[in-house]
C-alpha positions in Angstrom: -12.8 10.1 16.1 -16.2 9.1 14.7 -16.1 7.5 10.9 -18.7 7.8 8.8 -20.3 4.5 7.7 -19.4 3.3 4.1 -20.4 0.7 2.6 -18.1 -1.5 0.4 -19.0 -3.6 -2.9 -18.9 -6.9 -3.0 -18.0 -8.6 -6.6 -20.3 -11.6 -5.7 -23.5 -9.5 -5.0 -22.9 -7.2 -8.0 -21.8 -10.1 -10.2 -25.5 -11.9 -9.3 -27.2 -8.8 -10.1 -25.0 -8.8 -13.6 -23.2 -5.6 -12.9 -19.7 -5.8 -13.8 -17.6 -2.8 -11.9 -14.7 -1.4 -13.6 -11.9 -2.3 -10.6 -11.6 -4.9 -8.2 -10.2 -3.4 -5.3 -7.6 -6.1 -4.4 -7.4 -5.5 -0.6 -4.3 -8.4 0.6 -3.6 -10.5 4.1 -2.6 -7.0 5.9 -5.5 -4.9 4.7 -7.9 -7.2 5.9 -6.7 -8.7 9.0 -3.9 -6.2 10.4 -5.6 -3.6 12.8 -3.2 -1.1 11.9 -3.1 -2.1 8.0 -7.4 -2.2 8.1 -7.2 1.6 8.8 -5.7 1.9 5.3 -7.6 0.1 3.7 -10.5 2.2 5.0 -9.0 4.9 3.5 -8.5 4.1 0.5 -12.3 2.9 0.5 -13.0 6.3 1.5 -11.6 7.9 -1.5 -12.6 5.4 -3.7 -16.6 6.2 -2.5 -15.7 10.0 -2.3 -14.5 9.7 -6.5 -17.6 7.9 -7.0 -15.0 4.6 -8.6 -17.3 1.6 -10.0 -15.1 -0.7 -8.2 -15.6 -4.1 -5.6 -13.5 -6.2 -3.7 -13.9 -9.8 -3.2 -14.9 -10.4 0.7 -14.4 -13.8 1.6 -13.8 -15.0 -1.5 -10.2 -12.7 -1.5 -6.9 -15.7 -0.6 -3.1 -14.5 -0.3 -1.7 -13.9 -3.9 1.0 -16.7 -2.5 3.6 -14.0 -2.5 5.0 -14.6 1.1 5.3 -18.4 0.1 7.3 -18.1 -3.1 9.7 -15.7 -1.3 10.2 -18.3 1.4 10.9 -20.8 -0.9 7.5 -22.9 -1.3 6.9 -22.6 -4.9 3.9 -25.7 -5.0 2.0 -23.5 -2.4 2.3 -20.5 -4.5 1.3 -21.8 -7.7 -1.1 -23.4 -5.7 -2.6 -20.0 -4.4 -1.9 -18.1 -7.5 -3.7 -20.8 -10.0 -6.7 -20.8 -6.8 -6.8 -16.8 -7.4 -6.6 -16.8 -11.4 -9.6 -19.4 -11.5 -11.8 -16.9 -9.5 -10.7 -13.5 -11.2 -10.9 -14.9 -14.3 -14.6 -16.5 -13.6 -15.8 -12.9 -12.9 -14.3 -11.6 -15.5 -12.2 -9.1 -13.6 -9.9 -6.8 -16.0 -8.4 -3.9 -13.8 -7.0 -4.6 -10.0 -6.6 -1.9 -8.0 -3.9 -2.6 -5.2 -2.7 -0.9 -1.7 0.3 -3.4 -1.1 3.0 -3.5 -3.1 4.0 -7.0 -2.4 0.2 -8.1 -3.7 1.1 -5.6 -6.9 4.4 -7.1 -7.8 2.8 -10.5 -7.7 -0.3 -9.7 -9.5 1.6 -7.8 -12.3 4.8 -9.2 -13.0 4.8 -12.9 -11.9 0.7 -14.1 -12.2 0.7 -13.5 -16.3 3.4 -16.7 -16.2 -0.1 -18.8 -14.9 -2.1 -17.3 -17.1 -3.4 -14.9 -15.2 -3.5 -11.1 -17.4 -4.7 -8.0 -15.4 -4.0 -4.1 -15.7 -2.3 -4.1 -12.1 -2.6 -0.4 -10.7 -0.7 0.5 -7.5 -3.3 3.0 -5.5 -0.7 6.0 -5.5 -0.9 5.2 -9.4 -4.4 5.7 -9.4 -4.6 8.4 -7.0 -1.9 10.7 -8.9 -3.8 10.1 -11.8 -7.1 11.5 -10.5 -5.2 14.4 -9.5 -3.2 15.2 -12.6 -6.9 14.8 -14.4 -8.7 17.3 -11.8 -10.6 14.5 -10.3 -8.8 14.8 -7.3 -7.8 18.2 -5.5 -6.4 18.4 -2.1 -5.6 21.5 0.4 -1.1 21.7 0.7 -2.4 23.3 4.2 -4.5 20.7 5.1 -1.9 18.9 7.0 -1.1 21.7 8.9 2.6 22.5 9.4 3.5 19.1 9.1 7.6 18.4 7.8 6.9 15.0 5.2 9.6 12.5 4.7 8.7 9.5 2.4 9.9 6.1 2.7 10.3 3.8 -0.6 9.2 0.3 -0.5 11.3 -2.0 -2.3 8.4 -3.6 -4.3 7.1 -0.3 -5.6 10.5 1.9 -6.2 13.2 -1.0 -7.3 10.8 -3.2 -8.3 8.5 -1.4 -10.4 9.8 2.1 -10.7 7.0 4.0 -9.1 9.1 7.1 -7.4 7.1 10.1 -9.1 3.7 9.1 -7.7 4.0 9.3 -4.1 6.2 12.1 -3.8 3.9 13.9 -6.5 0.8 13.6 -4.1 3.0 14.7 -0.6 4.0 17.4 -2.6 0.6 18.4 -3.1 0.0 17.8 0.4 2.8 19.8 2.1 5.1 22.7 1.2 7.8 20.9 3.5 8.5 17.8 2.1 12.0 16.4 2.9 14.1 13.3 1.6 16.0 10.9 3.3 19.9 10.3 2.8 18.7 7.5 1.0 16.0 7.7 -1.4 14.7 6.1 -4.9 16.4 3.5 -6.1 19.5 4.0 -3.5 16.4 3.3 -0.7 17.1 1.1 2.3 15.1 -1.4 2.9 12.9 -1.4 6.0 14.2 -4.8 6.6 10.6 -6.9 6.0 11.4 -7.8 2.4 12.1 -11.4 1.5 10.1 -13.1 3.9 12.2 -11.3 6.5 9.3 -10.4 7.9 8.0 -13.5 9.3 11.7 -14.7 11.2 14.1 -13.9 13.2 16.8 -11.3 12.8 20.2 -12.6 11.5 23.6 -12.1 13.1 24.7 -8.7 12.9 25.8 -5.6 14.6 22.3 -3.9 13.8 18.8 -4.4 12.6 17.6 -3.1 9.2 14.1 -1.4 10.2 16.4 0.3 13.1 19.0 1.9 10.5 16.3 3.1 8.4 14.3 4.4 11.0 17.5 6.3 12.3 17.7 7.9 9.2 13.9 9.3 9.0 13.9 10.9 11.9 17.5 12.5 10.8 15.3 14.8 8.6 13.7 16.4 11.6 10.2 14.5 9.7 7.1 14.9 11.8 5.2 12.3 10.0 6.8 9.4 8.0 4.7 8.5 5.0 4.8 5.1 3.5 3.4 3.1 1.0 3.0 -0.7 1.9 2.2 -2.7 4.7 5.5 -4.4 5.8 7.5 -1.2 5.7 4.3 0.6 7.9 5.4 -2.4 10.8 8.7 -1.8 10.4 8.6 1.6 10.2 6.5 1.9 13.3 8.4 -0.5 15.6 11.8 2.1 14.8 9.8 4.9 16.2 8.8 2.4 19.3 12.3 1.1 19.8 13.4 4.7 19.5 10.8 6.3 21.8 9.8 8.8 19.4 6.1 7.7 18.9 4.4 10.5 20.2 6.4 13.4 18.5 6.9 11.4 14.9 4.0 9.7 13.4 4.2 7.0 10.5 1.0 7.0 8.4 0.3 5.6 4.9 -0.3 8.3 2.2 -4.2 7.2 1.5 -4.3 8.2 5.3 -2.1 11.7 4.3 -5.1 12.4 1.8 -7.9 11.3 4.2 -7.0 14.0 6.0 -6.0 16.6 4.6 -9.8 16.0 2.7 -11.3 16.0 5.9 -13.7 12.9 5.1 
């Protein structure tokens, strides 16, 4: 499929030229160097360009918000990142982050103000249901087709930080056949990545987390999975692998959903 070219602010260049944009786009570890996570990330660019959004990110100059460290236990190395992070945000003055991982969201929001570090944190499906609900935003419900919808909750946006409405409020808009798991808001399994789970090995047990859940998506008779966050996207997709239902049951991220059903 052939992408259009767009091209992508960067704080540093619009900060030399003394523009200050209204968001930094806070992109995270996955957005910028998973392959399957980047595609995301496009996407939400995509959207952002298509509203016309004064926003940047920070390029080379973006670190990891030291979540994965704190949750594995190395506090020094995440104050470490986090105070790193704070200096620079704070030297460019940034006021609103816009975020597409959950896990950089929490962090940001909830645990960086303790450093010193104050931001209006906005989850993307925050943002995006916003635009919608003001008219900025419009999307076709028969632009995905057919397509049966099933929406996965990540633990750092639903448990964490209460955000249920949002997402199923856009895939709503999206399809006429949106279905819920067994488990849903704040009853949601968890794909199993949470915790620094993600970067181990599996426990003792009779069965693996990401495999339960995934067992229980494509119980709804889902064509496409939605979800929200990059750990639960890896997860999510290695059930379908282990499974072997790849081909018939795809797992995309909702900025993808809206992509296109927009057609950009």
């Amino acid at each position: 499929m052939e992408h259009k070219k767009i091209e992508i602010p960067i704080l540093a260049d619009l900060a030399s030229r003394g523009e200050h944009p209204e968001y930094l786009f806070w992109v995270g570890c996955a957005g910028a160097f998973d392959d399957r996570y980047k595609k995301v990330t496009r996407s939400f660019a995509m959207i952002l360009s298509y509203l016309k959004v004064n926003y940047a990110v920070l390029g080379k100059e973006e670190s990891c918000t030291g979540d994965p460290a704190r949750r594995a236990g190395n506090e020094m190395l995440y104050q470490m990142q986090a105070m790193q992070n704070i200096e620079r945000l704070n030297s460019y003055g940034v006021k609103k982050i816009l975020t597409i991982c959950p896990h950089c969201f929490n962090i940001l929001k909830n645990e960086y103000p303790d450093l010193g570090g104050h931001y209006e944190v906005i989850n993307y499906l925050q943002f995006l249901d916003q635009c919608l609900y003001e008219g900025k935003l419009k999307l076709d419900i028969g632009g995905l087709g057919n397509a049966v919808i099933t929406y996965h909750d990540p633990c750092y946006l639903g448990r964490a930080n209460d955000i249920y409405f949002e997402p199923r409020s856009i895939l709503k808009k999206l399809t006429h056949r949106f279905v819920e798991m067994e488990r849903n808001h704040s009853f949601a399994l968890c794909c199993g990545a949470g915790g620094a789970q993600m970067f181990k090995e599996a426990e003792k047990g009779d069965k693996e987390i990401f495999i339960e859940r995934t067992e229980e998506a494509i119980r709804t008779d889902a064509t496409i999975i939605a979800t929200a966050c990059p750990f639960c996207m890896t997860m999510i997709t290695d059930g379908l692998k282990y499974k072997n239902r790849e081909e018939e049951i795809k797992n995309y991220d909702i900025a993808e959903l809206i992509v296109q059903s927009l057609n950009l």
